[in-house]
Kinemage of the C-alpha trace (Angstrom):
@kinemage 1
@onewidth
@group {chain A} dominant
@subgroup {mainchain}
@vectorlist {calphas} color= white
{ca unk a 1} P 10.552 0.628 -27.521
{ca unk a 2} L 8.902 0.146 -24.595
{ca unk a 3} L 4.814 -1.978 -23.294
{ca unk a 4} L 2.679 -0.934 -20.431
{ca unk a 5} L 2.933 -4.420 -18.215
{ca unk a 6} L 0.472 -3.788 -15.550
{ca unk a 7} L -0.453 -1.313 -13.095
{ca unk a 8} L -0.624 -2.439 -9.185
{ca unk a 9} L -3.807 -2.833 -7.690
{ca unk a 10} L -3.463 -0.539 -4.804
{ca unk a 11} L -1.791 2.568 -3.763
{ca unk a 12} L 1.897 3.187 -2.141
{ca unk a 13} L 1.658 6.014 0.400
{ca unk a 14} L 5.717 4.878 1.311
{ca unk a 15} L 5.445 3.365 4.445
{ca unk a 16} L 2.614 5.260 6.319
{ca unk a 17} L 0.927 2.472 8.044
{ca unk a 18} L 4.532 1.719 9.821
{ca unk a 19} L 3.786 5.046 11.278
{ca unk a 20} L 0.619 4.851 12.387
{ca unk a 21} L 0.567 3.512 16.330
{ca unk a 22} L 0.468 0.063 16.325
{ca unk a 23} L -1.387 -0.502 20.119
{ca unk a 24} L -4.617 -1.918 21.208
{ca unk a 25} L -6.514 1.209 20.367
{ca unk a 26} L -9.094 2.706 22.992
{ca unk a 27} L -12.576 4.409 22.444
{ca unk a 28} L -14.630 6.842 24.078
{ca unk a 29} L -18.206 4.796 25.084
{ca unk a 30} L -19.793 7.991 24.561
{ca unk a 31} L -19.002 8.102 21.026
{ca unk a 32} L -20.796 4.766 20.091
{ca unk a 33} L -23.258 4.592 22.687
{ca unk a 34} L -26.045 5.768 20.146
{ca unk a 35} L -24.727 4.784 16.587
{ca unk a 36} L -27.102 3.496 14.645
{ca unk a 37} L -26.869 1.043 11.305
{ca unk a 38} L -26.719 3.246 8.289
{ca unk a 39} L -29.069 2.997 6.025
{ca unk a 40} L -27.348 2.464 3.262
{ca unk a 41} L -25.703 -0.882 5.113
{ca unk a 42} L -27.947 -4.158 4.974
{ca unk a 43} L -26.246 -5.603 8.277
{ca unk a 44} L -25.813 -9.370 7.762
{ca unk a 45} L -24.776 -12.349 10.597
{ca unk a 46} L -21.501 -13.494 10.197
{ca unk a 47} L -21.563 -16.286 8.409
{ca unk a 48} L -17.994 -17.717 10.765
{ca unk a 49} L -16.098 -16.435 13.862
{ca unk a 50} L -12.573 -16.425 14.395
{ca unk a 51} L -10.988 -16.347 17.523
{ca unk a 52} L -6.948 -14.664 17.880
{ca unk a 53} L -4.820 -13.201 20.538
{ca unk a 54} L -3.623 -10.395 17.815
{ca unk a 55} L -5.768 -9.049 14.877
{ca unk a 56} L -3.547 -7.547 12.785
{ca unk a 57} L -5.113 -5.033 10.257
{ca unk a 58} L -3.355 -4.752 7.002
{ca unk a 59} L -0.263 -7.092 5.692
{ca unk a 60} L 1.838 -4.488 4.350
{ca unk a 61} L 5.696 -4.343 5.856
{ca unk a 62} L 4.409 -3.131 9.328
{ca unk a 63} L 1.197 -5.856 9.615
{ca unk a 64} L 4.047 -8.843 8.333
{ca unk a 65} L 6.585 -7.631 10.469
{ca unk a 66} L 4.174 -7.800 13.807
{ca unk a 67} L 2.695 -11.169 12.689
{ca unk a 68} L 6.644 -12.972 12.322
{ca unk a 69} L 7.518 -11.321 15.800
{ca unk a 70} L 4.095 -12.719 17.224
{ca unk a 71} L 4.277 -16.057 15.471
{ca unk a 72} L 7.604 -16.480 17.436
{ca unk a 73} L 6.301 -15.839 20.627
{ca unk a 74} L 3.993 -18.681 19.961
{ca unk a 75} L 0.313 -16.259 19.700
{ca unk a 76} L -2.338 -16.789 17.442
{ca unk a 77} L -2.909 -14.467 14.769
{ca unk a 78} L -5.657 -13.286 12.493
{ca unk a 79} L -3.894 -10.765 9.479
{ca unk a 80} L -6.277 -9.369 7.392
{ca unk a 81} L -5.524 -7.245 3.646
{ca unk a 82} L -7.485 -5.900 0.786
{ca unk a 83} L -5.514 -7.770 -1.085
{ca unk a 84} L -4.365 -11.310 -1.439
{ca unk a 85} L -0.273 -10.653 -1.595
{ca unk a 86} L 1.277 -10.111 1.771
{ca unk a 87} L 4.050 -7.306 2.103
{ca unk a 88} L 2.542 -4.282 1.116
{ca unk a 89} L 5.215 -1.886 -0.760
{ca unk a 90} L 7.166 -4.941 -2.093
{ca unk a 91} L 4.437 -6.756 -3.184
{ca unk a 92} L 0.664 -5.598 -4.362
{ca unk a 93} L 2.193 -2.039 -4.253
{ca unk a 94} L 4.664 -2.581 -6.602
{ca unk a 95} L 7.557 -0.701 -4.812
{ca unk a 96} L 9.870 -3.356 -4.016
{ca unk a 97} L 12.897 -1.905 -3.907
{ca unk a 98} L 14.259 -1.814 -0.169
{ca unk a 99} L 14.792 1.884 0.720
{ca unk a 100} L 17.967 1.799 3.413
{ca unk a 101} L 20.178 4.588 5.020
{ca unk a 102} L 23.640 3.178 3.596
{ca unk a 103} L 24.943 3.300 7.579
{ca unk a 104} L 21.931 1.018 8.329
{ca unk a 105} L 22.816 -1.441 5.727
{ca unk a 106} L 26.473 -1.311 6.407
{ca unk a 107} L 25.525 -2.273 10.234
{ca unk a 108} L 22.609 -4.379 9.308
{ca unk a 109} L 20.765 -2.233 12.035
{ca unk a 110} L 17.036 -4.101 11.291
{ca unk a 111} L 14.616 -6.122 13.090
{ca unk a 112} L 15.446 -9.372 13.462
{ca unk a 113} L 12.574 -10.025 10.521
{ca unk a 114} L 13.724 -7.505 8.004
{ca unk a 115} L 17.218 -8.801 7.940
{ca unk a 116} L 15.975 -12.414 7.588
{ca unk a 117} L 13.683 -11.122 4.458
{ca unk a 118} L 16.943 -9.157 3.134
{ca unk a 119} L 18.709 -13.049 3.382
{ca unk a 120} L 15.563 -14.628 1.346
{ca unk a 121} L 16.162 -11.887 -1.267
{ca unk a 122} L 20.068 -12.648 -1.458
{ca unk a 123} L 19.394 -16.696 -1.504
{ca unk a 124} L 16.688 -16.339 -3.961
{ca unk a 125} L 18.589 -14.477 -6.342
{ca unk a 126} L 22.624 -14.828 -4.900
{ca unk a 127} L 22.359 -11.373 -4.565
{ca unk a 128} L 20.085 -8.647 -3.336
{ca unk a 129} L 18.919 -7.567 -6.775
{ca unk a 130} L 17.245 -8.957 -9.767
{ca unk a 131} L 17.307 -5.641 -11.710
{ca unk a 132} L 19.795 -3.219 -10.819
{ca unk a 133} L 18.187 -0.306 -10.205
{ca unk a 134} L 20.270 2.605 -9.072
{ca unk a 135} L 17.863 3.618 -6.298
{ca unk a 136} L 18.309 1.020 -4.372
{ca unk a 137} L 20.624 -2.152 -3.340
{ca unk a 138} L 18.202 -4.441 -3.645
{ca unk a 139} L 14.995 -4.393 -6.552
{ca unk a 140} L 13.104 -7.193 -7.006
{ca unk a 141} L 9.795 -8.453 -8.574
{ca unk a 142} L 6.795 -7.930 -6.483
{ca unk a 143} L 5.279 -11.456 -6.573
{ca unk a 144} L 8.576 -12.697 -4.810
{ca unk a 145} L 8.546 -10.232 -2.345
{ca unk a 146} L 4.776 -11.626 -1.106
{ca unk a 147} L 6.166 -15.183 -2.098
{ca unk a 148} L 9.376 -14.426 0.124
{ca unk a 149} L 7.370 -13.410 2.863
{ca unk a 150} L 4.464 -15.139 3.141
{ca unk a 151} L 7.484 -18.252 3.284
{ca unk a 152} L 8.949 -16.414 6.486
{ca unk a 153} L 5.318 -15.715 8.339
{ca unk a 154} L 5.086 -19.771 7.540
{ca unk a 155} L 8.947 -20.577 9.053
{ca unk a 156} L 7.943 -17.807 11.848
{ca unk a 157} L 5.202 -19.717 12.780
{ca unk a 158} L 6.295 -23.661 12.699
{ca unk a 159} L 9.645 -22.088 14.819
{ca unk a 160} L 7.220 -20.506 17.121
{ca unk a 161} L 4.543 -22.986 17.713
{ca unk a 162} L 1.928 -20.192 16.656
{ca unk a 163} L -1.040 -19.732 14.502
{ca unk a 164} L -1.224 -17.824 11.691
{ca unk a 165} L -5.022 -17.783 10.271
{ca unk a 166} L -4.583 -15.356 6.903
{ca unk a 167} L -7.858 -13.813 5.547
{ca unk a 168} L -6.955 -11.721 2.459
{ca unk a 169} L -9.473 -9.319 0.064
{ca unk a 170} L -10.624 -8.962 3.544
{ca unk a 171} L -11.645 -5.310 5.001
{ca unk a 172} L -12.987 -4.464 8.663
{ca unk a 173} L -16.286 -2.833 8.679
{ca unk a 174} L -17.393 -2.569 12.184
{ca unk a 175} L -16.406 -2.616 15.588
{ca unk a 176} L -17.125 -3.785 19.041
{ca unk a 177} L -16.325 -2.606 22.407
{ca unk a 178} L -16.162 -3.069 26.038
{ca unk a 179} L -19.313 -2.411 27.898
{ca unk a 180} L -16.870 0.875 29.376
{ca unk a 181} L -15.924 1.869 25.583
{ca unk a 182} L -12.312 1.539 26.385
{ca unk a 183} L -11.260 -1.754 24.408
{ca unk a 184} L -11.913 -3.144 21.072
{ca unk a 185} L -13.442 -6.858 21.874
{ca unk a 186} L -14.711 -7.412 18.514
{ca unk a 187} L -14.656 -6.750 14.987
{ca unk a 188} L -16.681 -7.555 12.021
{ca unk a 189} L -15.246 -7.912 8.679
{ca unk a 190} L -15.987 -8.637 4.738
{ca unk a 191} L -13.836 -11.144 2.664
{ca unk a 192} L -14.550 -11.133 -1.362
{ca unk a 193} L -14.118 -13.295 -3.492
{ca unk a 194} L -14.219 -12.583 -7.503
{ca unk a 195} L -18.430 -13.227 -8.279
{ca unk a 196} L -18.648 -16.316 -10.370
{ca unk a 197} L -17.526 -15.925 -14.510
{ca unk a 198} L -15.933 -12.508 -14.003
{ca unk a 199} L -12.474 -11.723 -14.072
{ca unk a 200} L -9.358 -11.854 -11.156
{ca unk a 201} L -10.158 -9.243 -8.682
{ca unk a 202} L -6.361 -8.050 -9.847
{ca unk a 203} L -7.290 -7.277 -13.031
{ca unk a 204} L -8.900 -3.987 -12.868
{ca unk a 205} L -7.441 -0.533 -10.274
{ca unk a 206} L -8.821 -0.149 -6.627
{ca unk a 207} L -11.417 2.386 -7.871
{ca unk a 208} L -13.391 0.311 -9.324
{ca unk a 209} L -14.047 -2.617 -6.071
{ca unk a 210} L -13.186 -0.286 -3.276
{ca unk a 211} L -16.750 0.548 -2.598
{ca unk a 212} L -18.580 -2.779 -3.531
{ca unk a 213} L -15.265 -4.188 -1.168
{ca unk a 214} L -17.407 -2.611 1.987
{ca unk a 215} L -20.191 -3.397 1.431
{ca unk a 216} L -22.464 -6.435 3.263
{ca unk a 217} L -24.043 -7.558 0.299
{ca unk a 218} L -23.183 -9.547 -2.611
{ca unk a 219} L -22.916 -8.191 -6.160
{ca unk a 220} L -22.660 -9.075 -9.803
{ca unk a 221} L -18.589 -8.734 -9.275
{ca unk a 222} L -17.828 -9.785 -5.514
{ca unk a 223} L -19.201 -13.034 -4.076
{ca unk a 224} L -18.925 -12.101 0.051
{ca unk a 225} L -18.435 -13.782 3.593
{ca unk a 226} L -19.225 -12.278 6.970
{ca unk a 227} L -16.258 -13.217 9.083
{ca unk a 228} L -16.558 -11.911 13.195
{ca unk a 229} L -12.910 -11.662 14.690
{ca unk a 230} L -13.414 -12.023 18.621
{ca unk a 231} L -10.712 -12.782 21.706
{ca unk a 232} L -9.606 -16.409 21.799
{ca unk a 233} L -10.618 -18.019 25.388
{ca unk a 234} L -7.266 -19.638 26.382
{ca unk a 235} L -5.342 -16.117 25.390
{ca unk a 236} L -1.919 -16.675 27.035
{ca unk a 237} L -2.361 -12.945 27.357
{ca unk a 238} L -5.198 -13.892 29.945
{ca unk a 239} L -2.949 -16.363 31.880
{ca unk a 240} L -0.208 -13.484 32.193
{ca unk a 241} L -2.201 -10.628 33.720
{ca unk a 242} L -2.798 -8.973 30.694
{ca unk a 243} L -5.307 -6.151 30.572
{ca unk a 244} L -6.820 -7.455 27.912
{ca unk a 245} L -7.568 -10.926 26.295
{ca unk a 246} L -6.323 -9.752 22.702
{ca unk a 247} L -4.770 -6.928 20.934
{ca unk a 248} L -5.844 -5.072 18.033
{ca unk a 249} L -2.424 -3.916 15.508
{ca unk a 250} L -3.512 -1.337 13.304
{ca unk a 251} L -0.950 -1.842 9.967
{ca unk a 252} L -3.617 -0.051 7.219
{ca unk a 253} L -1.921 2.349 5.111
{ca unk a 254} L -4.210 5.130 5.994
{ca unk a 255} L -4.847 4.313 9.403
{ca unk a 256} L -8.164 3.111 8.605
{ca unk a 257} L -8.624 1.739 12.272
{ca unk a 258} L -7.829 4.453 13.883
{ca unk a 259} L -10.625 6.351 12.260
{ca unk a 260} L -13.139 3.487 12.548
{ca unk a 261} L -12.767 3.541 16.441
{ca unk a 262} L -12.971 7.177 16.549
{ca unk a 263} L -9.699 7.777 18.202
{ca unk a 264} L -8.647 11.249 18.369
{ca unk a 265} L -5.907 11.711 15.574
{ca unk a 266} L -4.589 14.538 13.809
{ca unk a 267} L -4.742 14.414 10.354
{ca unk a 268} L -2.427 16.207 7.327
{ca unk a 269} L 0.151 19.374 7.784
{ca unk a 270} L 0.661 20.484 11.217
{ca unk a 271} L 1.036 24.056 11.925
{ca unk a 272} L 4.501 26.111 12.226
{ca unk a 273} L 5.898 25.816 15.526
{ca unk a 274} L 9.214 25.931 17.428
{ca unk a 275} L 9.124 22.223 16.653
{ca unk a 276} L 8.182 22.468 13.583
{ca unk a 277} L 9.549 25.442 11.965
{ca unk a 278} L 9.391 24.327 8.198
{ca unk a 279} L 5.690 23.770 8.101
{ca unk a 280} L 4.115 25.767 5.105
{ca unk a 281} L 1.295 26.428 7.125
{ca unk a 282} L -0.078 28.550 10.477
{ca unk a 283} L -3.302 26.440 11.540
{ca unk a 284} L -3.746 22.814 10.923
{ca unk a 285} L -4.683 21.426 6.923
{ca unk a 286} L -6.219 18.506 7.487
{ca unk a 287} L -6.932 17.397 3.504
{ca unk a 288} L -2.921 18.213 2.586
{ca unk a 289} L -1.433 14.539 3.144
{ca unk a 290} L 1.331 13.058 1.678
{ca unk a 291} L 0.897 12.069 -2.106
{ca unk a 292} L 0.338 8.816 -3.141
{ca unk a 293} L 1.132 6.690 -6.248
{ca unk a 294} L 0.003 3.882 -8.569
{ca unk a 295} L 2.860 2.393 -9.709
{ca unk a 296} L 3.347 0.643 -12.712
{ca unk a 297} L 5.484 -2.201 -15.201
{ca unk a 298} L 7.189 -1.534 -18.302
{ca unk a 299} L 9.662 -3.415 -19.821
{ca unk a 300} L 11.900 -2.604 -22.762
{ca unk a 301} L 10.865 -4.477 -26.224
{ca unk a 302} L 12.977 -5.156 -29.432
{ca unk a 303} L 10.448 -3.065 -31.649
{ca unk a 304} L 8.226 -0.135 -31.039
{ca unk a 305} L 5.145 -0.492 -30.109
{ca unk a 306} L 1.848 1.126 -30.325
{ca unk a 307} L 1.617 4.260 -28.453
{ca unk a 308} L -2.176 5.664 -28.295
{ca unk a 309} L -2.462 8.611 -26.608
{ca unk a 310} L -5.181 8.333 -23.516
{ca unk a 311} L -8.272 10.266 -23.672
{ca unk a 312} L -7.064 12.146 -20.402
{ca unk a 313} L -3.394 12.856 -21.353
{ca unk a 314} L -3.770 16.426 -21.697
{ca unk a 315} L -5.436 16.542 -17.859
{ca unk a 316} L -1.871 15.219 -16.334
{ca unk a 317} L 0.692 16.037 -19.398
{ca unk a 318} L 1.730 19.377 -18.006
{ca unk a 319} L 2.684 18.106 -14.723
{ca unk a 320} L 5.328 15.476 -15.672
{ca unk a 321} L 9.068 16.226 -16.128
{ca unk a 322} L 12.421 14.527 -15.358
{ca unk a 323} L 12.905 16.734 -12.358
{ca unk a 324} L 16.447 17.918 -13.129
{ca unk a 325} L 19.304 17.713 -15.408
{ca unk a 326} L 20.749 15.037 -13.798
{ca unk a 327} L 17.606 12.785 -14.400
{ca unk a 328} L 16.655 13.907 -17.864
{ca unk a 329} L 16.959 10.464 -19.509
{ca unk a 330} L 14.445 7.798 -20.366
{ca unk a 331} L 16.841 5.401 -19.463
{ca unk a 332} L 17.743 7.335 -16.476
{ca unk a 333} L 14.261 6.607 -15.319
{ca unk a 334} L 13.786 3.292 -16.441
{ca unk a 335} L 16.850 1.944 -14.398
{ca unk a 336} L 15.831 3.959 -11.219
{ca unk a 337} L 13.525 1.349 -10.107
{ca unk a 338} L 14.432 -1.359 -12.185
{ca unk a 339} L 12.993 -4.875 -10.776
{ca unk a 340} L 13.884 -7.544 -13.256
{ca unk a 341} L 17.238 -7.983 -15.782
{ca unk a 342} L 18.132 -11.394 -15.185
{ca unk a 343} L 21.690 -11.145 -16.820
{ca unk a 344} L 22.709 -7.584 -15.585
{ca unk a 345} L 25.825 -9.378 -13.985
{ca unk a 346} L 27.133 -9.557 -17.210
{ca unk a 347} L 26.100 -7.175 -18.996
{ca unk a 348} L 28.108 -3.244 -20.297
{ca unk a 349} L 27.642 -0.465 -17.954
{ca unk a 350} L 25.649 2.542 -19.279
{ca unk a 351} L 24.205 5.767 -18.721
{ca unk a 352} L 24.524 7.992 -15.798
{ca unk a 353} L 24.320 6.404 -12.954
{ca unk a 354} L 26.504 3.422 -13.515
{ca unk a 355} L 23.744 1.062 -14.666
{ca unk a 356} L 23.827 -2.261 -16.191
{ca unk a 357} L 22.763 -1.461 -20.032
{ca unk a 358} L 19.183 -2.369 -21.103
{ca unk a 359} L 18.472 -5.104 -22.914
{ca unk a 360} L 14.918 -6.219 -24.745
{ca unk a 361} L 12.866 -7.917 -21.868
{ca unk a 362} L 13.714 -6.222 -19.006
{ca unk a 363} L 11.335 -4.520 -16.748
{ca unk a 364} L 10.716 -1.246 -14.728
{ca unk a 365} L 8.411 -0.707 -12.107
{ca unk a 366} L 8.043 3.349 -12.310
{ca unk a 367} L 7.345 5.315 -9.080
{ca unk a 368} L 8.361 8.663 -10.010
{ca unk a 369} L 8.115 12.261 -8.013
{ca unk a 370} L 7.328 14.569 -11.003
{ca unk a 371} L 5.232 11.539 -12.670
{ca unk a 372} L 3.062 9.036 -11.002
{ca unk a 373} L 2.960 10.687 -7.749
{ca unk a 374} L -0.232 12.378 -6.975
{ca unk a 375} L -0.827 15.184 -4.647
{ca unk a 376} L -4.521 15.901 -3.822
{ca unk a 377} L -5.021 18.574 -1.063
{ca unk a 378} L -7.897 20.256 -0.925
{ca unk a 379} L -11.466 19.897 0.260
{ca unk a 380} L -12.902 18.866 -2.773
{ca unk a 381} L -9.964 16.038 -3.752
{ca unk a 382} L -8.468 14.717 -0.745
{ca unk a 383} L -7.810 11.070 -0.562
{ca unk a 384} L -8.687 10.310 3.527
{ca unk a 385} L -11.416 11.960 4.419
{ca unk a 386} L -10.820 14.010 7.794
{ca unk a 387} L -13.036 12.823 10.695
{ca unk a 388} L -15.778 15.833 10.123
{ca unk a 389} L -15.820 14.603 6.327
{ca unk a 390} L -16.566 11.141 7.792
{ca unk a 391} L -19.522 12.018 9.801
{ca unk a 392} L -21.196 14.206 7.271
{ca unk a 393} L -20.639 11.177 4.710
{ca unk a 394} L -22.004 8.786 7.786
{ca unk a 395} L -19.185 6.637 7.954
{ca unk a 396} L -18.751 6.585 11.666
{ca unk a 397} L -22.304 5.508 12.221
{ca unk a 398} L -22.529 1.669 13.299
{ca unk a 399} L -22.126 -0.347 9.583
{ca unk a 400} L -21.470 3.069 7.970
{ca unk a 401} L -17.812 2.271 7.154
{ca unk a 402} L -16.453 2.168 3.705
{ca unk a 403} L -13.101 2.665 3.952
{ca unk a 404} L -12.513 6.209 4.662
{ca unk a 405} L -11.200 6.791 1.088
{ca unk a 406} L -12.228 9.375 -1.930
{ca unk a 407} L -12.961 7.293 -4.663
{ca unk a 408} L -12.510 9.806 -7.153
{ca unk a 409} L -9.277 10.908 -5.812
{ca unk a 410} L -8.188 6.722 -6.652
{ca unk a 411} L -9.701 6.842 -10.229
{ca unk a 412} L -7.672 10.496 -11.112
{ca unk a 413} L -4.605 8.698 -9.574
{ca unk a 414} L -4.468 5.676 -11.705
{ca unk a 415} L -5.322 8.261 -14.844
{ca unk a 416} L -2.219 10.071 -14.037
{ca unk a 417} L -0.182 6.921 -13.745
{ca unk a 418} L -1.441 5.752 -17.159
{ca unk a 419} L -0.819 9.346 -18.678
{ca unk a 420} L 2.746 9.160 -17.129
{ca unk a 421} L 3.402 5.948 -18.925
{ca unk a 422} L 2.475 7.873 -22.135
{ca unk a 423} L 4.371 11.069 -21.413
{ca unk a 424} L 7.996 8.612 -20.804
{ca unk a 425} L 7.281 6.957 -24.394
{ca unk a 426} L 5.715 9.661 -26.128
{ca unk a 427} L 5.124 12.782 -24.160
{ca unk a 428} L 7.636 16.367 -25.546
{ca unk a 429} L 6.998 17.996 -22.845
{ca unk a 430} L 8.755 18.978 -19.391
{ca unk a 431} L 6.517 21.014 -16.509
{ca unk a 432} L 10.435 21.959 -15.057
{ca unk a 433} L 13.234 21.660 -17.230
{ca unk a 434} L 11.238 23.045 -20.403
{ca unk a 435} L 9.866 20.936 -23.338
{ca unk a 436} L 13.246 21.150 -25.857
{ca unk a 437} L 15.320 18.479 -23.719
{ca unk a 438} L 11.827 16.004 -23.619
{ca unk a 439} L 12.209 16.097 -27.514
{ca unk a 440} L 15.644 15.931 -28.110
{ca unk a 441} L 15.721 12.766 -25.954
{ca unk a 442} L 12.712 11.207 -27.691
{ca unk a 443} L 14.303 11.398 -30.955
{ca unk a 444} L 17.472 9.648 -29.307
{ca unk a 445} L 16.164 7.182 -27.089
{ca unk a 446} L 12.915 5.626 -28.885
């Protein structure tokens, strides 16, 4: 008794771009000295530049939580996203439940800007959570965690006295430097719009816009402006000695920057070493990265519904299983990231994990390990492309740039979330506890 609500329109990769350094980022002269347009890559003039003392690429956690702490220091900021939500992994991602060591939370040992989004979430809802979920404190639906904080980058910047210019379904596609090749001191980027009489850019997976998303021209689905990002004149970094007039934040979740500008990087599993003694591997694997998921809605109905079985099912089906004893429950799963059970206050508690029952209406947002996870690593599937796959693909070459990403590796991604959806309502079998206990609870549960 469960619907498919919607799938989100990009991919979590669980906080990666927080990772990735987050400094004005430097390039070799050398490097670029003799790129050349690509030819595939119509270059067009910008059709408006924008001046900032930060560009901050990518609005996920990492990008938002730069832009409040800049906003209150009174800068100027251009944030850019693929998307039009900001907040990344509580938002467009779909993962918004707040994942916190409990001696953390118990000390409320945050930035200053995550604590004040935890106190949005417990005013908007007198509480941290709107569905219970057992993984978590604090679940939530993803439009209010992009309402939430686009609400804070707003407060951050009238307390502040700064700027915040916001350019979403916006993507960087080239670069410029310093005479010296040491500084960023310009960057050009695309911003799409939905072409006219076609549907929301939301309504159909990353797959199928990533690569019309990078490129200069318009199409029969993206309508496009040129937009040049350049140093603002009266930086206050200028007037205090700063080596540079701006700063570039990378805050992608694959650290597209970083590979744009050709810094050196090290990409995938790292070799054993004293340091690293757990590593599977003896030499560097660049194409085994961390897996990635689409997440998707469900929400409990009154009545079944229709359960077709996708065309690909039998690709994914022997993958998925509950993972262990302990989590081999359809409710189980549906509570484990549950964002939205208005009444659960009230409500019986159930199953294993103390849970407020389920009741007709409520939804899930599943992000599951032996489900909707997906774990390319080879050659031939990996997601980022490693810097040698770049150049032989011409990506590093001056308007080459589409996003560093394996399209392929996106589509099989979003197949496997859809088959997972139909494995949880209608799948019998189990890749690790053994298909018996899949239908035994089948028969119970639905």
């Amino acid at each position: 008794m469960f619907k498919f609500v919607r799938a989100s329109w990009v991919v979590s990769l669980f906080a990666l771009g927080s990772l990735l350094p987050t400094a004005t980022l430097a390039v070799s002269a050398k490097q670029h000295a003799n790129a050349q347009p690509s030819a595939t890559s119509a270059i067009r003039t910008p059709d408006q530049t924008v001046d900032c003392e930060l560009l901050i690429v990518g609005a996920g956690l990492a990008g938002t939580g730069a832009a409040y702490e800049a906003l209150l220091a009174g800068r100027t900021v251009c944030l850019t996203d693929i998307t039009d939500w900001v907040g990344g992994q509580v938002s467009a991602q779909g993962t918004s439940a707040l994942d916190e060591a409990k001696r953390m939370r118990d000390l409320r040992f945050f930035p200053r800007g995550y604590n004040e989004l935890r106190r949005r979430v417990y005013d908007k809802y007198s509480g941290l959570s709107a569905g219970n979920c057992w993984v978590s404190v604090s679940c939530f639906l993803p439009s209010d965690g992009h309402e939430l904080l686009w609400e804070q980058l707003q407060w951050s910047a009238r307390h502040g006295k700064g700027t915040l210019k916001w350019f979403p379904n916006t993507v960087i596609k080239e670069l410029k430097y310093s005479p010296d090749g040491k500084l960023i001191n310009g960057a050009i980027a695309i911003q799409h719009t939905a072409a006219p009489n076609t549907p929301p850019l939301n309504s159909e997976p990353l797959s199928k816009i990533i690569e019309d998303a990078y490129r200069y021209d318009n199409s029969s689905r993206l309508t496009k402006q040129i937009i040049q990002f350049a140093p603002i004149q009266n930086s206050k970094f200028k007037i205090q000695n700063s080596p540079t007039s701006w700063y570039v934040i990378e805050a992608t979740e694959t650290g597209e920057i970083v590979a744009l500008a050709d810094v050196p990087y090290r990409l995938g599993l790292d070799p054993r070493s004293p340091v690293n003694p757990s590593s599977p591997v003896t030499t560097n694997d660049p194409y085994c990265t961390q897996g990635f998921t689409y997440t998707f809605g469900m929400e409990r109905t009154a009545a079944p519904q229709p359960q077709p079985m996708p065309s690909f099912y039998p690709q994914y089906a022997p993958y998925f299983s509950f993972e262990n004893k302990n989590t081999a429950d359809v409710d189980a799963v549906f509570t484990y990231r549950r964002i939205w059970s208005p009444d659960w206050k009230q409500r019986p508690r159930a199953g294993r994990f103390g849970a407020a029952a389920i009741f007709p209406g409520d939804i899930s947002m599943q992000n599951w390990t032996w489900g909707n996870d997906y774990r390319p690593g080879t050659a031939q599937d990996n997601l980022i492309y490693s810097r040698e796959q770049l150049q032989q693909r011409g990506e590093l070459t001056a308007g080459g740039w589409k996003g560093g990403l394996r399209t392929e590796t996106l589509q099989r991604a979003e197949e496997n979330a859809i088959a997972f959806y139909h494995w949880l309502v209608a799948g019998t079998t189990d890749s690790r506890l053994g298909n018996n206990i899949k239908k035994r609870l089948l028969t119970i549960a639905m």
